[in-house]
C-alpha positions as CSV (number, residue, x, y, z in Angstrom):
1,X,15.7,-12.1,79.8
2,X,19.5,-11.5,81.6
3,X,18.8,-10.8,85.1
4,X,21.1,-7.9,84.9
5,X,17.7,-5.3,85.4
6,X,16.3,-7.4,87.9
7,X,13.0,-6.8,86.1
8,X,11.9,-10.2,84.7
9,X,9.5,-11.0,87.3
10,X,8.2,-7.1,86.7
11,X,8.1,-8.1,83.0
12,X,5.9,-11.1,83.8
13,X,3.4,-8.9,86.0
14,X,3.1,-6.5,83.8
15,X,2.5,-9.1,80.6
16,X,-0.3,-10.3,82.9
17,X,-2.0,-6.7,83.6
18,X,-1.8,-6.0,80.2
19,X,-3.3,-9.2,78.4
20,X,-5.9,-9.1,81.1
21,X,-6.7,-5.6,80.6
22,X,-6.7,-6.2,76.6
23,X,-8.9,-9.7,77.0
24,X,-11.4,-7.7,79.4
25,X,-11.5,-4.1,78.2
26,X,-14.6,-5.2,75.6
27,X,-13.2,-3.2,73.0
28,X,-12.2,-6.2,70.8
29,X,-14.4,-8.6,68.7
30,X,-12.3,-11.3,69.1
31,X,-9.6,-12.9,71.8
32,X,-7.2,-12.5,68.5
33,X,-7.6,-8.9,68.4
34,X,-6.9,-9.0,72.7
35,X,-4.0,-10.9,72.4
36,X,-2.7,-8.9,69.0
37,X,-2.7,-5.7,71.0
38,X,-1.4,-6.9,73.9
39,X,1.7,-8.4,71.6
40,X,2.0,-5.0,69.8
41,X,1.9,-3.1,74.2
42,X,4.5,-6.2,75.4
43,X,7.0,-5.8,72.5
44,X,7.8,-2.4,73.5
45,X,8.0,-2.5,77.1
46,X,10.2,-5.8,77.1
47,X,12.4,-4.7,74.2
48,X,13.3,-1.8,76.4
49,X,13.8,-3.8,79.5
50,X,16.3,-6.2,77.5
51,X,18.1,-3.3,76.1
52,X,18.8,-2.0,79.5
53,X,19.7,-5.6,81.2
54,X,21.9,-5.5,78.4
55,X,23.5,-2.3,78.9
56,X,23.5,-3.7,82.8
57,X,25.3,-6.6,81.8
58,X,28.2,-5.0,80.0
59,X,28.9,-2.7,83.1
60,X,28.4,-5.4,85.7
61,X,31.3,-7.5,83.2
62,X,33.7,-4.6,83.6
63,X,36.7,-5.9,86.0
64,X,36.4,-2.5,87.4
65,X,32.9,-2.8,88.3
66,X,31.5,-2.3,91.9
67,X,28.6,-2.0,93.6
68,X,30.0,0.2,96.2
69,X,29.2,3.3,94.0
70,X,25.5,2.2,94.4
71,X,25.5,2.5,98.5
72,X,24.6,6.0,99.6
């Protein structure tokens, strides 16, 4: 992921809650079924993070861009 969201090591804690919470939860026969779900949670979290890094990128590439409007 472009580091433009500053959320990939988020990403990565999150992908761990979320397969450990699908692989202990007991509601699936098999570690297949755990790791499907967790697949089918991670796919929409991290496709929206991407999309924004993405829209972070394209600003941050602007020759007008500054970080100045960000300090209060």
């Amino acid at each position: 992921m472009p580091p433009f969201a500053g959320q990939g090591v988020n990403i990565g804690l999150v992908d761990t809650l979320t397969l450990s919470n699908s692989l202990t939860s007991g509601k699936h026969e098999t570690i297949q079924a755990a790791i499907k779900e967790y697949e089918q949670k991670m796919i929409v979290y991290a496709t929206e993070a991407q999309i924004e890094s993405s829209k972070n990128e394209i600003k941050m590439r602007d020759p007008a861009f500054s970080f100045q409007k960000f300090i209060h």
